[in-house]
N, C-alpha and C positions, 0 to 999 in steps of 0.2 A: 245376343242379337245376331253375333254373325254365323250361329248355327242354326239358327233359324231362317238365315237365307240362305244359306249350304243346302239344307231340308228343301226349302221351296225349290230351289235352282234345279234340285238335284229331283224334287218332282215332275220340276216346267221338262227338262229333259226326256226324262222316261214316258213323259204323256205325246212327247213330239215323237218320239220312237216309233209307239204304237196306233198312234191317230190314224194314219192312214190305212184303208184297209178297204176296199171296194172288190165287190165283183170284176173278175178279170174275163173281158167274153175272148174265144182261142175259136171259132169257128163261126160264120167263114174267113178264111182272110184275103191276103191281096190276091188276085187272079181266080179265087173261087166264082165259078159257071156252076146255075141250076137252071136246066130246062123247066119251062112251064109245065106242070101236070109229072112231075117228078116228083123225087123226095128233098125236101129243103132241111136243112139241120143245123142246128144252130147247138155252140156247144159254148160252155163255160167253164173257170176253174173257178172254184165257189172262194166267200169268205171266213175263213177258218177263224179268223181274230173274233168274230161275232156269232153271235147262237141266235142272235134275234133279227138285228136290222136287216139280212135282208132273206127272212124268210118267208116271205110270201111274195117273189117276186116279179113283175112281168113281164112280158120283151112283144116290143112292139116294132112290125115293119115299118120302114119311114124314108125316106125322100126327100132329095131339097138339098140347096148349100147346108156349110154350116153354122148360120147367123139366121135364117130361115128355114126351119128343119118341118118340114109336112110330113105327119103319120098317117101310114094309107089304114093301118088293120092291127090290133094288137093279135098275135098268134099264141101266146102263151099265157096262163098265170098262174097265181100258185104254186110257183116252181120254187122250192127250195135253192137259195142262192149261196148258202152255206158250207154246200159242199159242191162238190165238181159233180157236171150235169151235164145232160144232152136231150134237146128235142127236136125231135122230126117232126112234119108236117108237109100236104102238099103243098108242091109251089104253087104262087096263084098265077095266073093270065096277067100282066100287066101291061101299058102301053106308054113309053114305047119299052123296048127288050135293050137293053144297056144296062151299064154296071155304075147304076144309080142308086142305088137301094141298099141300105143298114137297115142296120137292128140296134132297137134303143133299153138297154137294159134298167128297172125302176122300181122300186119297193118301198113301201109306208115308211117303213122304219130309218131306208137309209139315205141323207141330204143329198147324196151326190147321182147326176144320172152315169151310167157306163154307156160307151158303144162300140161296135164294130167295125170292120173297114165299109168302105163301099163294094158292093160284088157286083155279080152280073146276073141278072134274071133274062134267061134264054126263052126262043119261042119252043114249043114243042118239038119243031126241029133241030133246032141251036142256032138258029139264025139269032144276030143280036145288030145296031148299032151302037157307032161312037156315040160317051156323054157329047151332049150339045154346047157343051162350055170349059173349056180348057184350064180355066185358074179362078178364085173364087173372087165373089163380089168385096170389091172393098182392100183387101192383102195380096190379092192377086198372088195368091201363093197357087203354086201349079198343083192344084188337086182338081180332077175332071169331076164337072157333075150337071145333076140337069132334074126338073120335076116328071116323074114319072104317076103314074094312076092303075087303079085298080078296073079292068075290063068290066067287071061286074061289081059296083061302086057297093051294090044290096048287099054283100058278102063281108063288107067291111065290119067289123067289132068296134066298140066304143071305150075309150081310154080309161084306163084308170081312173077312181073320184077319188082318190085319197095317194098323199104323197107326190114327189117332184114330178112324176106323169101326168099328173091333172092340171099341169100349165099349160093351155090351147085350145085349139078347136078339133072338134070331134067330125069324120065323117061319118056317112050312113051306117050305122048298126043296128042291122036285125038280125044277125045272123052270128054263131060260136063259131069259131073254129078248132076241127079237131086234130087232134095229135098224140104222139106217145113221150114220154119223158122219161128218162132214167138219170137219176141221181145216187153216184153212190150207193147204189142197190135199193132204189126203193124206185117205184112207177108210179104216176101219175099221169090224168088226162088232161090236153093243154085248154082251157077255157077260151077267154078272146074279150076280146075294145078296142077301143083307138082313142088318137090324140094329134097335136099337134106342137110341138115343142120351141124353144126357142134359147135352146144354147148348143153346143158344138159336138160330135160326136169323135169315136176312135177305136184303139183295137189290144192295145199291150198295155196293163192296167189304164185304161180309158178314163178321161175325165172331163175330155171339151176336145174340139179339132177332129172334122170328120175325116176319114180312110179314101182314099182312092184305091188304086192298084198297087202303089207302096207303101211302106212303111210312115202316112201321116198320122198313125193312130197315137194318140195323147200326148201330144204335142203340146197344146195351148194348157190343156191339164196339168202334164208332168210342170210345166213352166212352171202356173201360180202354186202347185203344192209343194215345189224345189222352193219357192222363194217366202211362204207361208213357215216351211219345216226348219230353213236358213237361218229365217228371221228370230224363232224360237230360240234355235238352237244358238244364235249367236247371244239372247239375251238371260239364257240359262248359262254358258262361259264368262259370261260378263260379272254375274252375280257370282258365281264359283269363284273369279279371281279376288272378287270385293272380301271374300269372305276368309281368304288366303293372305 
């Protein structure tokens, strides 16, 4: 009996080890400025733990607190999230020009969304304002933010139908958006959707709690996976001692 829960204990542990394991997005981060009609590039360090969950992944522009997250335009998909990757694309025209705007990273296969910090989307010349709101709705934690839109709404792509991206509403989609991708030596052309989400975004293994200009990224995430990984880990020690 009691090696049979040494075995199990000693399973509960090693699966709390390895559980965690998400797309890490690394570009843009805090203070990152892209003029409109430039190049915008969004970068990732892929998930090496997994071959599958998140290979065919999307990354959608988005807007909003973090409790009401609006996605203006999905810019990517099909993007291998397994290894470390980078895609460019033009920046679009938004209104207004502030450092509103992440990127929501999502894939069929994997349960959790990732994000990025909030950036700045510059006018063509770099003009920009301040977010219109200094601390979020509800925690008033000081992360600035504000809802920003797409000039040319036509332009917008349509979200994901399958997997944690297809929670929301979709704007206008007629139109792909193109782009170049490089993944650990392989390219790809970025497709395009949109969505509208409704959990929290970040930037250093991400998992809930959107970015401002500092370091707010995975905050709210790291919390519940610290206290999910705890809880295991305390109830795989508990058993190991039972079994001792």
């Amino acid at each position: 009996m009691l090696s049979r829960i040494s075995v199990f204990a000693g399973f509960v542990l090693s699966a709390a080890l390895v559980a965690r394991a998400d797309v890490t997005p690394s570009e843009p981060g805090p203070g990152s400025v892209y003029n409109a009609g430039s190049t915008c590039t969004v970068s990732w360090e892929g998930d090496k733990d997994s071959t599958t969950a998140w290979k065919d992944m999307s990354i959608q522009l988005m807007t909003g607190n973090n409790f009401e997250m609006i996605h203006l335009s999905t810019i990517a998909s099909n993007q291998d999230g397994t290894v470390d990757g980078r895609f460019n694309y033009p920046c679009p025209e938004v209104n207004p020009y502030s450092a509103i705007y992440f990127y929501q990273f999502t894939a069929p296969g994997a349960p959790d969304k990732t994000w990025t910090t909030r950036f700045t989307i510059a006018s063509p010349t770099g003009e920009t304002t301040p977010p219109p709101n200094a601390t979020q709705p509800g925690s008033n934690a000081a992360i600035p933010w504000g809802v920003g839109a797409l000039v040319d709404p036509s332009s917008a792509n349509p979200p994901p139908t399958a997997g944690p991206a297809a929670t929301g509403t979709a704007t206008n989609s007629t139109s792909s958006t193109s782009g170049s991708s490089t993944a650990s030596g392989s390219t790809t052309s970025g497709l395009s959707r949109t969505s509208t989400g409704t959990t929290s975004p970040t930037a250093t293994r991400n998992t809930t709690a959107v970015a401002s200009q500092t370091a707010d990224s995975g905050a709210l995430a790291n919390v519940g996976q610290n206290f999910m990984l705890g809880s295991v880990l305390a109830i795989a020690s508990s058993l190991l001692a039972v079994s001792l």
